[in-house]
C-alpha positions as CSV (number, residue, x, y, z in Angstrom):
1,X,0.0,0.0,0.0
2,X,3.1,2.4,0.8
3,X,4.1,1.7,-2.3
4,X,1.0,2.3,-4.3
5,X,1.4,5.8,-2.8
6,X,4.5,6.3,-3.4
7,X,4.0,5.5,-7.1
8,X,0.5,8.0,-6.8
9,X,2.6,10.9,-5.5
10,X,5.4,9.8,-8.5
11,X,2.5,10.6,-10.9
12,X,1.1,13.8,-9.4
13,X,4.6,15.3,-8.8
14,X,6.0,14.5,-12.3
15,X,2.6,15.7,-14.1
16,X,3.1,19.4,-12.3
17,X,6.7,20.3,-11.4
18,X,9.0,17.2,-13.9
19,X,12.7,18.1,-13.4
20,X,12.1,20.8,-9.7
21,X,10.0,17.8,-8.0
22,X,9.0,14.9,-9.8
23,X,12.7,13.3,-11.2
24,X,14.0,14.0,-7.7
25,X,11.2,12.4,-5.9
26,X,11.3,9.6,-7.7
27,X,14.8,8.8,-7.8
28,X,16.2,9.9,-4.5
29,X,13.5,10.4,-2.3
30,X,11.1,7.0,-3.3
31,X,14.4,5.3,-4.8
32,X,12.8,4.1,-7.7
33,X,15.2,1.8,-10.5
34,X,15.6,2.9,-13.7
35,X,12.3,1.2,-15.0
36,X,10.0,2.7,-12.6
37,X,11.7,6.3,-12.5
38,X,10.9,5.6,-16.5
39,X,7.7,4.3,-16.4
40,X,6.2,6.4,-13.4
41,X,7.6,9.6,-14.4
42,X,7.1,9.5,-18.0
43,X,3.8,8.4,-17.5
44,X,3.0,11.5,-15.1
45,X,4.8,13.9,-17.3
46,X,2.8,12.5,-20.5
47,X,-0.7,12.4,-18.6
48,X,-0.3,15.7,-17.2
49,X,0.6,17.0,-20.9
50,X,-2.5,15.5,-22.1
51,X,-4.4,16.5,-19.0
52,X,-3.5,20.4,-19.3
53,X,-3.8,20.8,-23.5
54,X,-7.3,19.3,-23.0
55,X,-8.0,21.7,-20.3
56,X,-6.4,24.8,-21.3
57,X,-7.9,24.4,-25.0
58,X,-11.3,24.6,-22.8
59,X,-9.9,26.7,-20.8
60,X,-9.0,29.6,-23.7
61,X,-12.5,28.7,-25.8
62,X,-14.2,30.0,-22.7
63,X,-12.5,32.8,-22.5
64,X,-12.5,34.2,-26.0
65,X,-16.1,33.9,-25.6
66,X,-16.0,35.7,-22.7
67,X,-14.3,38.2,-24.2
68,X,-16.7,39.0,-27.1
69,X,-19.7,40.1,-24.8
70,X,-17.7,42.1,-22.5
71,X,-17.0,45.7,-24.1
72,X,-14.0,46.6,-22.1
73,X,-11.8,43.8,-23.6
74,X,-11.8,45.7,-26.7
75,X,-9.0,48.3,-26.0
76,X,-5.6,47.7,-27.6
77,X,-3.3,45.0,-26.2
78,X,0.0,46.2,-24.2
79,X,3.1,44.6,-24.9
80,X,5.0,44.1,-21.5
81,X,8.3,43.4,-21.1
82,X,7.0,39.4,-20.5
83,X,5.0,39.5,-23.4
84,X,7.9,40.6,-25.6
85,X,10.4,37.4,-24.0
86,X,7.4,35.0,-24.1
87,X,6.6,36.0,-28.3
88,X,10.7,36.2,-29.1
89,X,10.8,32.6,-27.7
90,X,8.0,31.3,-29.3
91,X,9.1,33.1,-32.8
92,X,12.8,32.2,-32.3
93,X,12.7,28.5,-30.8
94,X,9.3,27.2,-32.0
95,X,7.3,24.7,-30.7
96,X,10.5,22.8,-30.3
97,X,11.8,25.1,-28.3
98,X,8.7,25.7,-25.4
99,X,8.9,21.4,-25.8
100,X,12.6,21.3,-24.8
101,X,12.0,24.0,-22.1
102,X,8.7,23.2,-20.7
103,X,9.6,19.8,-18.8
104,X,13.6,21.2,-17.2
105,X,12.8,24.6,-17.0
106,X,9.3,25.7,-17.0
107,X,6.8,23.3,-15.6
108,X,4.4,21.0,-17.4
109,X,1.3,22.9,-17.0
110,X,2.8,26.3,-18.3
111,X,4.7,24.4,-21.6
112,X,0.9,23.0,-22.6
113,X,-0.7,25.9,-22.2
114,X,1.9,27.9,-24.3
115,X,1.9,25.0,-26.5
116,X,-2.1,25.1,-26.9
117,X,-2.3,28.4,-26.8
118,X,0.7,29.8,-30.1
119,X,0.0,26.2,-32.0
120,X,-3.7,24.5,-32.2
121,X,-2.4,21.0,-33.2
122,X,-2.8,19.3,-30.2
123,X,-1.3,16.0,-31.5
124,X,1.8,17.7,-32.7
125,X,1.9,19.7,-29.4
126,X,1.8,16.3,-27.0
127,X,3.9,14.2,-30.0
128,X,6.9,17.1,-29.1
129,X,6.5,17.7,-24.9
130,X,6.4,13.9,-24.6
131,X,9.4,13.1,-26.7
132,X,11.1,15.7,-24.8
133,X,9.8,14.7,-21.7
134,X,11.5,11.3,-22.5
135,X,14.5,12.4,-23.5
136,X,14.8,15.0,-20.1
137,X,13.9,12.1,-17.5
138,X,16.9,9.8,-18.9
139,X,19.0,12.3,-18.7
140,X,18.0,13.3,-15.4
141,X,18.1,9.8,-14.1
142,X,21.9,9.5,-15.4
143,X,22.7,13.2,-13.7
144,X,21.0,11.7,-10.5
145,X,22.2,8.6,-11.0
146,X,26.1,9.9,-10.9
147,X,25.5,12.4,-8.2
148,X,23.7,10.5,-5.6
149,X,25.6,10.2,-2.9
150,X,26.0,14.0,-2.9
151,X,22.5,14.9,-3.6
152,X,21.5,12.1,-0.7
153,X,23.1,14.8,2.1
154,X,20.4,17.6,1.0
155,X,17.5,15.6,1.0
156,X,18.3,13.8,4.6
């Protein structure tokens, strides 16, 4: 039973937070083997990618129709400083690019709804954030992996 919970907070973890809370939960923390960090993490991150594109392509219908019977939506969009980073990323990097950020960097919710929100395919959005999801938690694993002992004295 401990261990069905352990693999249940494996899921939640990696489908929110992958690289800040999941990969280190799973491999220090729970002390998972290569098969299970694979298996349980992957399958959180690629859940939780599927998960949030569904919801965030409800999500931004809802509010574009919101928007069209409310009058004082209408004024002219600012460009912020944020605004400016987040459209030079998307037009520099691509898809690629949010897909190779999203699970190391940003977190999983925040790369589908970027994804969803500057590309409509959802396919091609979830094909690219779970290939990249797969390709961060090996590497993670191997960076854990060789560095456990040393991580082991900051999470005990």
């Amino acid at each position: 039973m401990a261990y069905f919970f352990k693999v249940i907070s494996a899921l939640f973890l990696c489908s929110l937070f992958f690289s800040k809370m999941g990969m280190p939960a799973t491999c220090i923390l729970f002390k998972f083997n290569f098969i299970e960090v694979f298996i349980v993490a992957c399958a959180g991150a690629i859940g939780g990618t599927i998960f949030y594109v569904y919801l965030f392509e409800s999500l931004i219908k809802w509010w574009d129709k919101y928007k069209e019977n409310k009058p004082y939506f209408t004024k002219r969009k600012t460009f912020t400083k944020s605004n400016r980073r987040i459209i030079k990323v998307k037009n520099k990097f691509g898809l690629t690019g949010i897909a190779i950020l999203a699970p190391i960097l940003l977190s999983i919710p925040l790369g589908a709804f970027l994804g969803e929100r500057f590309y409509k395919n959802k396919a091609k959005v979830i094909t690219y954030m779970s290939v990249s999801t797969i390709v961060w938690c090996v590497i993670l694993y191997v960076i854990y992996y060789q560095f456990y002992d040393y991580l082991k004295g900051w999470v005990f």
